[in-house]
N, C-alpha and C positions, 0 to 999 in steps of 0.2 A: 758394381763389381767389388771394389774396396770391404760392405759392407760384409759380403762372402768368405773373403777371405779373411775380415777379423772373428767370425764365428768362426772358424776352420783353422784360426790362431795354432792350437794345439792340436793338430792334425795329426795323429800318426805317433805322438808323445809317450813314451813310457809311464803305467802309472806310478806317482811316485809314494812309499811308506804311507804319507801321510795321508793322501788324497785314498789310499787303499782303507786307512782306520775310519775316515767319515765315510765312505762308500757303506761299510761293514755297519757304522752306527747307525747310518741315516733308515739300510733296509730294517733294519733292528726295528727301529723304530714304528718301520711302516710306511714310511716317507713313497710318496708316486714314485714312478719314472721321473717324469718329465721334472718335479720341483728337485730330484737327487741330482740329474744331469744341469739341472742351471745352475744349483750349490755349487758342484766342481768345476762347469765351465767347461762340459763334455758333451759329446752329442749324446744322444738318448740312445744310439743304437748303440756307440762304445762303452755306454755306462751297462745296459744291455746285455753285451757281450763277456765284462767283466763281469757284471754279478752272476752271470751263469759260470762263467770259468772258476767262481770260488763256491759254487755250490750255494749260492744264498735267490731267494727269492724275490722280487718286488713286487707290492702290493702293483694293480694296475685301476687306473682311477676308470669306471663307468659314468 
């Protein structure tokens, strides 16, 4: 249970400036889901949800 709740650390967090500019480089990039959302330390669904609310893409790994 412990372990859950330290993935879920940032649960509900506002994103902040900075975590917004690597969001923005990483999709740039081309960067997965899955390796953008462990960069930040975000779930994949809020990383997700944010790169769709800025209009940006993420490459999705096959």
């Amino acid at each position: 249970m412990a372990k859950d709740k330290e993935a879920f650390e940032r649960h509900r967090q506002p994103w902040t400036p900075d975590e917004l500019q690597k969001l923005h480089q990483f999709a740039k990039k081309g960067m997965a889901l899955k390796a953008i959302s462990k960069a930040l330390k975000r779930s994949e669904e809020s990383t997700k949800d944010r790169a769709k609310q800025d209009g940006l893409s993420i490459a999705k790994l096959r």
